[in-house]
C-alpha positions as CSV (number, residue, x, y, z in Angstrom):
1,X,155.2,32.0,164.6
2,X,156.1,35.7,164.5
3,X,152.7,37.7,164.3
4,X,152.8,41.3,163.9
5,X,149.2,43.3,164.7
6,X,148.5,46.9,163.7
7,X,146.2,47.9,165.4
8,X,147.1,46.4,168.4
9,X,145.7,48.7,171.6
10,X,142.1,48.3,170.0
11,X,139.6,46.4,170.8
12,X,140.0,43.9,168.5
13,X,143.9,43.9,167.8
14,X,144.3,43.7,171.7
15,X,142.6,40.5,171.8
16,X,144.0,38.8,168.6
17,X,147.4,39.9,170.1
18,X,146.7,38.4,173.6
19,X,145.3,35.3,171.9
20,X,148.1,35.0,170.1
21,X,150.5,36.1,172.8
22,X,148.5,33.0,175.0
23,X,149.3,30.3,172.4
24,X,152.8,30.9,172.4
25,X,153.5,33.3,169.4
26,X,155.6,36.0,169.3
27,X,153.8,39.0,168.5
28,X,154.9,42.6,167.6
29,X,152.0,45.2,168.7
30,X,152.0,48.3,166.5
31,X,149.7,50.9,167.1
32,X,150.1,54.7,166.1
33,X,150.5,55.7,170.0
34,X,152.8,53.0,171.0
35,X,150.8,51.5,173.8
36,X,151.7,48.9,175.6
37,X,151.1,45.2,175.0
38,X,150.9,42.5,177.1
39,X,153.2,39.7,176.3
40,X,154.1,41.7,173.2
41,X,156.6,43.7,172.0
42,X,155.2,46.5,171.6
43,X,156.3,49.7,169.2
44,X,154.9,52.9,167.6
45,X,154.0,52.4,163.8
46,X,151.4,53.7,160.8
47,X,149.7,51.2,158.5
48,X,150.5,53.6,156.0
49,X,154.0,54.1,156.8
50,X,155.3,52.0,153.6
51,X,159.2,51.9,155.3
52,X,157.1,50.7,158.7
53,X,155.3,48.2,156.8
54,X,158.2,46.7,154.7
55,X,160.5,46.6,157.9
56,X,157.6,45.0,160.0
57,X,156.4,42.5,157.6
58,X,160.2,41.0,156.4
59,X,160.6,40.2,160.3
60,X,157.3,38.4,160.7
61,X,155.5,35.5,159.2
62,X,151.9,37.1,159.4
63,X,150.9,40.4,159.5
64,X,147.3,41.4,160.9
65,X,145.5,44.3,160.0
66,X,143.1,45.5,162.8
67,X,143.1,48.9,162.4
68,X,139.0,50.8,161.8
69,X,138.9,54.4,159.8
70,X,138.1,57.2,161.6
71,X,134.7,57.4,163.9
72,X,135.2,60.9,164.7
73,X,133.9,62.5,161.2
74,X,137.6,62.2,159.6
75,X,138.5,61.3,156.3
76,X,137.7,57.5,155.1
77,X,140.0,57.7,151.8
78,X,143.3,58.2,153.8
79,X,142.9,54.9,156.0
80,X,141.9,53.3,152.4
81,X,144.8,54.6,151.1
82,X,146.7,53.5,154.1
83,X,145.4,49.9,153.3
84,X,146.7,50.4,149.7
85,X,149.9,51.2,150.9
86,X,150.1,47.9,153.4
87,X,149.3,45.8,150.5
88,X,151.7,47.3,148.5
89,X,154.8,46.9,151.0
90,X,154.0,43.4,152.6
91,X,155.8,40.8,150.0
92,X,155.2,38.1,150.5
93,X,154.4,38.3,153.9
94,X,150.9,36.8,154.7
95,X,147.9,39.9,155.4
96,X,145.1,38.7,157.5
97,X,142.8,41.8,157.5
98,X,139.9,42.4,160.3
99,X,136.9,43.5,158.2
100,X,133.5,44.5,158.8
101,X,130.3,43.3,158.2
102,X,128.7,45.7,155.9
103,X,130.1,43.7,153.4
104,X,128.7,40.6,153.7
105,X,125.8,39.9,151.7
106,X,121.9,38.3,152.2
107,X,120.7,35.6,150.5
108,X,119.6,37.7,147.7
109,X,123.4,39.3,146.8
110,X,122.5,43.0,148.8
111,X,125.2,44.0,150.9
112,X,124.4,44.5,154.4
113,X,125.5,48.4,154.5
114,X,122.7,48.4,151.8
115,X,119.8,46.7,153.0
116,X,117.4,48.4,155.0
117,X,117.4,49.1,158.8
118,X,121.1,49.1,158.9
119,X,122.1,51.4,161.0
120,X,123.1,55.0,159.7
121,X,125.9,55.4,162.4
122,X,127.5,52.6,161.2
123,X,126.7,53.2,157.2
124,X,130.0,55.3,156.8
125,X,132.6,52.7,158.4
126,X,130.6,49.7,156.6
127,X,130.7,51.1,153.3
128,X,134.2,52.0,153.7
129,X,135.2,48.3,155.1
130,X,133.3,47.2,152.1
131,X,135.7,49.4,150.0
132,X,138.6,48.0,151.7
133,X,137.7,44.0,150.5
134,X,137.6,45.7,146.9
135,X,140.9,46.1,147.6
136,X,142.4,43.3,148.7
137,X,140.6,41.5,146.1
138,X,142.4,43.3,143.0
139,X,145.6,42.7,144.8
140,X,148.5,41.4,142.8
141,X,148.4,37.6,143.2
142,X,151.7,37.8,144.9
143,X,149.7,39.1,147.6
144,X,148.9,35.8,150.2
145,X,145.4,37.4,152.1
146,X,142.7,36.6,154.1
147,X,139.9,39.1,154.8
148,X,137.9,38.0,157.9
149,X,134.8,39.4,159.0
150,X,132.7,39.7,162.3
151,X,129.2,38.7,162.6
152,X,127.2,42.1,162.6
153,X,127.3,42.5,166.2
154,X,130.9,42.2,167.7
155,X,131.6,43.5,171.2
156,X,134.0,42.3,174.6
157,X,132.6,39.2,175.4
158,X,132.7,35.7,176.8
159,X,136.0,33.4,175.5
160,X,134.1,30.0,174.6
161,X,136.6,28.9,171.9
162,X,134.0,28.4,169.5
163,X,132.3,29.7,166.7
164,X,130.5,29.5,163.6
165,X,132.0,29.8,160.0
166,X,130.3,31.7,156.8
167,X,131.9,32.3,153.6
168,X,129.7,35.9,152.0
169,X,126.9,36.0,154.4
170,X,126.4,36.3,158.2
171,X,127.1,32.8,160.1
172,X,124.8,34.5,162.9
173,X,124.3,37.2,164.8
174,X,126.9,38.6,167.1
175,X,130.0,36.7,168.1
176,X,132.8,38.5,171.1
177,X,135.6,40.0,170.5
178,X,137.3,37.0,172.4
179,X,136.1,34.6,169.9
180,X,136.6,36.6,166.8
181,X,140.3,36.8,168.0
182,X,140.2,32.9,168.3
183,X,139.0,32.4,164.7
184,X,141.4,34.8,163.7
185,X,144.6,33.4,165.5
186,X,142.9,29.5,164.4
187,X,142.7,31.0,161.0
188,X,147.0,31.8,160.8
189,X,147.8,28.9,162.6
190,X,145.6,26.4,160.2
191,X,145.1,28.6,156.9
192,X,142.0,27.6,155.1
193,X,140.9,30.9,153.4
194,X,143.7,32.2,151.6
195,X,142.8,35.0,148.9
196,X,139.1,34.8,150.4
197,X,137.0,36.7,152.7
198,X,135.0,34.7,155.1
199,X,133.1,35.3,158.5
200,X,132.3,33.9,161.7
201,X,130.1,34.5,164.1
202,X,128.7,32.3,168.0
């Protein structure tokens, strides 16, 4: 398959695109910088590019959005609208989108950004990840998308090529980068979530 990741020199885009990369796809690495990656072609492109976005997605049969809003203090509402603008120039391209946790919800419907003792670093990101599922879920239905998140603790890890699935709330703990990428390239390869968000976590 032809895989396209923005987002591709982070931590997670790097790995979905060396996963993929591993298991024989041919993947296009975008990332705002154009660094270099492995296995990849690699090229210099903005998720909210529109004329990026259209060229990148009719020459690709998935398109993976990895990219985070800004940890540095900058403005949330430009990498939303940046989202808006991916949605909006994709076709009918498949989106699988690299969420966050925040938005998945406890047993009793509260969001995890919401609920107490999460952290207040992370509250400005998770709120704006849970802003970005709003999104994708008042897409037009032309719109094929799958939102997946990570368990609330995601970091470079151990590949063990397994993991546990959830649909709105956590599936457990933590779960590696390595293994998110696995669920993720599992997930385009064998679609089972389309127009959903789930989660997975080790």
């Amino acid at each position: 398959m032809k895989i396209a990741v923005f987002g591709a020199t982070g931590m997670v885009g790097s790995r979905v695109a060396a996963e993929a990369v591993a298991r024989g796809h041919e993947v296009t690495g975008i990332s705002r910088r154009g660094g270099e990656v492995p296995g990849a072609q690699s090229r210099t492109g903005d998720l909210g590019d529109a004329d990026t976005v259209r060229e990148v997605a009719a020459a690709s049969d998935v398109v993976v959005l990895a990219t985070v809003p800004s940890r540095m203090g900058g403005d949330h509402e430009g990498w939303l609208d940046a989202v808006r603008t991916a949605l909006a120039n994709v076709g009918s391209t498949r989106v699988v989108m690299v969420g966050g946790a925040g938005s998945l919800e406890l047993p009793d419907g509260t969001r995890l950004v919401d609920a107490p003792g999460f952290p207040e670093e992370y509250k400005p990101e998770g709120q704006t990840m849970a802003a970005a599922l709003d999104i994708f879920r008042s897409a037009p239905e032309s719109v094929d998308w799958t939102f997946l998140c990570p368990a609330p603790v995601i970091m470079p890890g151990e590949r063990t090529g397994t993991y546990r699935v959830g649909q709105d709330s956590p599936a457990g703990d933590e779960i590696s980068a390595e293994d998110f990428a696995v669920a993720l390239v599992d997930e385009i390869e064998r679609p089972a979530h389309g127009l959903a968000r789930f989660t997975v976590a080790n």
